[in-house]
N, C-alpha and C positions, 0 to 999 in steps of 0.2 A: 646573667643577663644576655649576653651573647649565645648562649644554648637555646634560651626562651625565642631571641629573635628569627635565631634559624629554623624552628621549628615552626614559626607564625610564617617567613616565606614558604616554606617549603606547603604547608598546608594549602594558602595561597595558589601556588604553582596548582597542585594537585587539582584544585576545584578548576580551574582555569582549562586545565586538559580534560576533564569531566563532562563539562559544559561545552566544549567545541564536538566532541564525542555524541554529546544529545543532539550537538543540532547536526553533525551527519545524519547521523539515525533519522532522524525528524526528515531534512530534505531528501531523503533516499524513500520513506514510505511516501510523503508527497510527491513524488516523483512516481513512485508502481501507483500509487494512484488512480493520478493522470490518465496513465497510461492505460488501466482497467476503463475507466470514463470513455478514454477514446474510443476504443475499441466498441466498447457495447454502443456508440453512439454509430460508429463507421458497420459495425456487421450486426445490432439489433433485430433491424429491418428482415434481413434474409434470416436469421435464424428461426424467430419467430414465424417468418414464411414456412420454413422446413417442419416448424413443429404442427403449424395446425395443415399442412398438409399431410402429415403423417397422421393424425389425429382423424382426418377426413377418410381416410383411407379404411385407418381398422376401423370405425363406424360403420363405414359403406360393409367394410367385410362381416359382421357380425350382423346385421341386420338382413344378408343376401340368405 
């Protein structure tokens, strides 16, 4: 009986570090996220500048 019990905590334990284990994982990709969102909201603007002026460029050059 006392082997059966040890083996119910220990099982116990085990899920318990399992489960704090997913939720790092979990707040660490919500977190790089974020942090993709920010960015593409903070440097969208200019990039998207960069490409369609490059875009503008080889046109003009392929059409001269």
């Amino acid at each position: 009986m006392v082997e059966y019990l040890s083996i119910l905590l220990n099982a116990r334990f085990a899920k318990t570090e399992r489960g704090a284990s997913a939720v790092e994982y979990g707040l660490l990709i919500a977190g790089i996220a974020a942090l993709i969102v920010a960015i593409v909201f903070i440097f969208g603007g200019t990039i998207s500048n960069i490409f369609t002026n490059t875009c503008s460029s080889v046109n003009q050059a392929t059409c001269s």
